[in-house]
Residue, then its C-alpha position, 0 to 999 in steps of 0.5 A: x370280917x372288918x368294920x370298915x370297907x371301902x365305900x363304893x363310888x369313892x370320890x377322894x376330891x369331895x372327901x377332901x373337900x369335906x375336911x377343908x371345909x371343917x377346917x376352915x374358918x372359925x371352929x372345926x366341924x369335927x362330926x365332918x371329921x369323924x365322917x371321913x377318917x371314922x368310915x373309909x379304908x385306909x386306901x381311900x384315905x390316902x387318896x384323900x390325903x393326897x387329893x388335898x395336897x393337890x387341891x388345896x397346896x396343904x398338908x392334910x395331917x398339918x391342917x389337922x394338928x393345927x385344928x384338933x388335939x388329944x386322943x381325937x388327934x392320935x386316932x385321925x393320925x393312926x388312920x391316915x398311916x398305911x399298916x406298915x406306916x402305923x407299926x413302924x410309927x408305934x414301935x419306933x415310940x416303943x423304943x425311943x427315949x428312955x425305957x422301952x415299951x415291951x408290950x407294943x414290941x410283943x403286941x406288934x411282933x408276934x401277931x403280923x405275917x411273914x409278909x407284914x414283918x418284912x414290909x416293916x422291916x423295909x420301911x423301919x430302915x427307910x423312914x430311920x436309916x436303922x436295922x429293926x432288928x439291930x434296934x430291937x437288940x440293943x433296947x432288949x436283952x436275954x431270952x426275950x431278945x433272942x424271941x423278938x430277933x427270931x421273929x424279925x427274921x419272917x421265917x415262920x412257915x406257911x404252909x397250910x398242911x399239917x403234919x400230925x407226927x411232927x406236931x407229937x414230936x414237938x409236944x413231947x419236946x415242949x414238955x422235955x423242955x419245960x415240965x419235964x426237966x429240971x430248969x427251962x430249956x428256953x431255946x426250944x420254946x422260942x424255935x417252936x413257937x416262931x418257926x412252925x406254921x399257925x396250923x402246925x401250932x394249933x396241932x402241937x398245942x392239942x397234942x400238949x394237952x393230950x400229953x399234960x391234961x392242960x394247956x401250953x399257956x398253963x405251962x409258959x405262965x409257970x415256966x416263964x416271967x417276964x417279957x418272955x413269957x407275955x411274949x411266948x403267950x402272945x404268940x399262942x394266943x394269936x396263933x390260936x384265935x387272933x380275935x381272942x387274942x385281940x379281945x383281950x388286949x382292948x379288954x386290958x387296955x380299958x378295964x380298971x382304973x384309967x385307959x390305955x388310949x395308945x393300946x386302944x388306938x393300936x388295936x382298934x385302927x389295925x384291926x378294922x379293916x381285917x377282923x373286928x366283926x370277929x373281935x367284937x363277938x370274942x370280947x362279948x363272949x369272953x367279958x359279957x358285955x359288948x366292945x361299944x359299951x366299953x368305949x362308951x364308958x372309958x371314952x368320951x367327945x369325939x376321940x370316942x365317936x370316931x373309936x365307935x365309927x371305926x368298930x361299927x357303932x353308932x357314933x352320931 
């Protein structure tokens, strides 16, 4: 369940009323701001953005950048991005300059559908005239490439059904190819892990279990290192319980010294439209405390009334 839905009514040429109003003039009002961008869809939001332009001769995102800055302004920019928009946006920083962000490519890579992965693909190559996949080749190496390339393809199945034989058959495999043998035959870690269903998935890993006495992750934390084992972690966890998974990645981004704001941003605007209610109980259960409590002690002004608005707490 998501924390934002569209608001009934809706009324883009009010909304984009609102926002000119709190920009106009001396000061911004951006408790007006937080109203808008904290509580409606991203579908609504566009068609704000688009309502202003007409009515205003404007560019919405050009009058917010003039007007506010910081974490507030990264946040409100998220939120008027389409999905596919913001995860090209984030993996494209996660590859420019020097260096690359391996945890955005993971993060983003191994929780989005076939679906999703192909829309990327499509609007990578439109908004930067580049191949994803020829992108992700050249920023990354080893086995960890040969993970990402594999998951770029969007060939993963989806179908519903689960096959319990081919699930043992997989099990057994996954151990002859790690516990099970001297060295670590890698490739078929990667054509398991990216090419069966999310059912299918959670079928294997219980017949791992039954077969080894502990769990699949247990046996990529002492198979593995690096990028290529957060990376095959990544895609059990969010196979498993994208909510969990989820959980953990706003959990990391807050806890100890200093916060990863972009991580926190990313997380917090992809998935609250699609499954924070399940999220927020996730981190209660898995942390003991509750996801607002976090943010209200790692964040502050209006960047953290509007990270509130967005997983549905009391900002105002």
């Amino acid at each position: 369940m998501s924390t934002i839905t569209p608001v009934a009514n809706h009324n883009p040429e009010a909304d984009a009323e609102v926002l000119r109003k709190a920009m106009k003039g001396l000061g911004t009002d951006e408790k007006a701001i937080i109203s808008i961008i904290g509580t409606r869809s991203n579908a609504q939001l566009k068609a704000v953005e688009l309502k202003f332009k007409a009515a205003f001769g404007k560019d919405l995102k050009d009058d917010l950048k003039s007007e506010i800055s910081g974490n507030f302004l990264i946040a409100v920019l998220a939120r008027l991005r389409t999905p596919t928009e913001f995860d090209v946006y984030e993996l494209h920083r996660a590859m420019a300059g020097a260096g690359t962000s391996e945890k955005i490519l993971i993060e983003i890579l191994a929780s989005r559908s076939n679906a999703q992965i192909k829309a990327i693909k499509e609007q990578y190559k439109k908004e930067h005239g580049k191949e994803l996949e020829k992108e992700l080749s050249s920023e990354t190496s080893g086995h960890f490439r040969r993970l990402l390339v594999s998951l770029v393809q969007a060939n993963r199945e989806e179908s519903p059904n689960v096959d319990n034989a081919a699930a043992l058959a997989d099990a057994k495999a996954l151990y002859e190819a790690g516990e099970g043998k001297w060295g670590t035959d890698e490739s078929k870690f990667n054509q398991v892990l990216c090419l069966r269903s999310h059912q299918q998935l959670h079928a294997i890993f219980e017949e791992y279990k039954k077969l080894t006495k502990h769990t699949i992750e247990k046996s990529i934390e002492s198979e593995f290192s690096g990028d290529i084992q957060a990376g095959l972690l990544a895609i059990v966890g969010s196979s498993i319980s994208p909510a969990d998974y989820f959980a953990e990645v706003l959990y990391k981004s807050m806890k100890g010294a200093g916060t990863d704001d972009n991580t926190l941003v990313r997380a917090v605007v992809t998935r609250c439209e699609v499954d924070m209610v399940q999220i927020k109980e996730a981190f209660k259960k898995k942390y003991g405390k509750t996801l607002g409590s976090f943010i209200e002690g790692d964040c502050s002004g209006d960047y953290k009334k509007l990270i509130l608005a967005l997983v549905g707490e009391k900002w105002q």
